[in-house]
N, C-alpha and C positions, 0 to 999 in steps of 0.2 A: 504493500500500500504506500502512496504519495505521503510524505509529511511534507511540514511547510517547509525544512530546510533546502528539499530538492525545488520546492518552489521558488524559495530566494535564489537558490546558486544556479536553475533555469533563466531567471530573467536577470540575475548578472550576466549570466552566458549571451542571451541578446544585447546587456547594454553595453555590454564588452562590444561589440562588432559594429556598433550602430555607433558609440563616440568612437572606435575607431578608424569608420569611413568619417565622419565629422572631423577627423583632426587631419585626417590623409589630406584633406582637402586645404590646409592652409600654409599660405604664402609665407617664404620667405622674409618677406617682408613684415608679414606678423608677427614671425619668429624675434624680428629682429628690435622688434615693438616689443615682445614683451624684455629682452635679453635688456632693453637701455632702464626697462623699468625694475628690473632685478638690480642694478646701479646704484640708483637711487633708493629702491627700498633697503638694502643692504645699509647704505648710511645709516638710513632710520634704527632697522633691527639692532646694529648693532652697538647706536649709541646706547640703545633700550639695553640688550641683554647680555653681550660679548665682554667677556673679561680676559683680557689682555695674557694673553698665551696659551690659552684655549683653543681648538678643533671649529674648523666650520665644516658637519658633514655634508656634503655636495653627493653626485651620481653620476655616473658615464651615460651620457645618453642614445637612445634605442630607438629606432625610426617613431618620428612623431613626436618624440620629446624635444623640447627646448634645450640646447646645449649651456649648458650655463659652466663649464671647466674655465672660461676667463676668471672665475675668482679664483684661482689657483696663479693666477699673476697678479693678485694685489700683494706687491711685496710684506705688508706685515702682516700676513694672517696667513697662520696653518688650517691644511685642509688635508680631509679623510674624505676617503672613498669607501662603499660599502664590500663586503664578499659575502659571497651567498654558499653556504656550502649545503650538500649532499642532505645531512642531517636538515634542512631546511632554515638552519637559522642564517642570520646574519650579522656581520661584527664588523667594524669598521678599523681602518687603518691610515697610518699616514702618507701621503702622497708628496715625496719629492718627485726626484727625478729617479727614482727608483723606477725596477724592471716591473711591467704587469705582466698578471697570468690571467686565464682565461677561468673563472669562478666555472660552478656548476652550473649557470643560468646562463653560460656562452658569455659573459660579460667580464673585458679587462678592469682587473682588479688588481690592489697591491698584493705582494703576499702574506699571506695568512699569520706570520708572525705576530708576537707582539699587539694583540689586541687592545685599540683606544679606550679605557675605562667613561662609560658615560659622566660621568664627572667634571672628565676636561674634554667636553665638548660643548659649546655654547651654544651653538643654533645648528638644527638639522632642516636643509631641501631636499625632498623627494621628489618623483616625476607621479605622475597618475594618469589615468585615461579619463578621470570625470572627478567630478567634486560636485557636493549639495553646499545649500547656504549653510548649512549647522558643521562645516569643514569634514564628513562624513566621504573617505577617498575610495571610489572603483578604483583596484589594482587589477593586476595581470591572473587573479584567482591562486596564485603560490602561499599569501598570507603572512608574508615575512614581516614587512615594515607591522602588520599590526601584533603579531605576534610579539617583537623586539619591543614596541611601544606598550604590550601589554605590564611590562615591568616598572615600576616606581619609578626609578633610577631614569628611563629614557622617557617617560611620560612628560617626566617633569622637564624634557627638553623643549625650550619654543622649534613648533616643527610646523614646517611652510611646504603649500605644493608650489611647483610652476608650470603653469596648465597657460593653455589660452582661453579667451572667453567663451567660447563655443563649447565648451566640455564642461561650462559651470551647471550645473543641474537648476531647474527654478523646482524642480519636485523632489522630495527625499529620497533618496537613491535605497535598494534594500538592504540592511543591514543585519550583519549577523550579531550572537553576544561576542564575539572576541574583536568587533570591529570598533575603532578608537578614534575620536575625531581628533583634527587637526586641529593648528591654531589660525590657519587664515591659506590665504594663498596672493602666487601673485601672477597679476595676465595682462596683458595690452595695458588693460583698461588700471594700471596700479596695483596699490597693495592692499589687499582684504584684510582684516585682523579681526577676529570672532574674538567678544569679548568672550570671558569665562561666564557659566550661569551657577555657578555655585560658589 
């Protein structure tokens, strides 16, 4: 018999394909609208929450995502990449100019040494395929970033999508219980910040 979870992770399976012809579809040039607004919000966030030798976790990006690794040339801030391993989870690391490897999700990652303790990391960007207004993110259905965010310690990190405006949901997207909203996100149109309600 159907329960309601095959019904939720059904109609993710559709909105998965449907924001991802929605975003297949945008220009360069949006891209590049939202990358000058990632810039600027960065200033903001960071005067907000960034303490001075701390981690900005960032992501390699994957057709359709906003490439946003220019922050990995602001000379004073260190920056982590995610690795996705086997086991499903994932842990973040720091990103010089060190060699990548290819994670379990075909994705160049650092190597897996040496894992960044949430602690010293100040602000996490993730990528998504959709966002609702209550910061509620479709992913790729693997469940990592919610999983990772399920713990104290990365909860408590301020964490930004970068999406375009076309992938913002005006309806609440389905939600499972292990799924964790974000704190805002950022697109064409600026920086969103969802206040907290509790």
């Amino acid at each position: 018999m159907k329960n309601i979870y095959d019904d939720i992770k059904s109609t993710k399976k559709n909105l998965r394909k449907e924001y991802n012809s929605i975003r297949n579809t945008n220009s360069s040039l949006i891209h590049e609208e939202v990358k000058l607004n990632v810039k600027s919000a960065l200033n903001i966030l960071l005067n907000k929450y960034h303490i001075e030798g701390k981690y900005i976790g960032i992501y390699w990006p994957l057709k359709g995502e906003v490439d946003i690794r220019f922050i990995k040339e602001i000379n004073s801030l260190k920056v982590a990449l995610p690795y996705s391993s086997k086991s499903k989870g994932i842990s973040y690391h720091h990103w010089s100019n060190n060699q990548l490897e290819i994670d379990s999700n075909n994705i160049p990652a650092p190597t897996k040494k040496n894992a960044i303790n949430p602690n010293d990391i100040s602000i996490l960007f993730s990528p998504a395929i959709a966002i609702d207004q209550e910061g509620y993110r479709l992913g790729y259905g693997g469940g990592y970033f919610d999983r990772l965010r399920q713990k104290d310690l990365w909860f408590s990190i301020p964490s930004f999508l970068v999406i375009t405006n076309n992938c913002i949901s005006k309806k609440p997207l389905p939600r499972e219980e292990w799924d964790v909203p974000f704190n805002g996100w950022i697109s064409e149109k600026g920086l969103h910040q969802i206040e907290a309600t509790n």
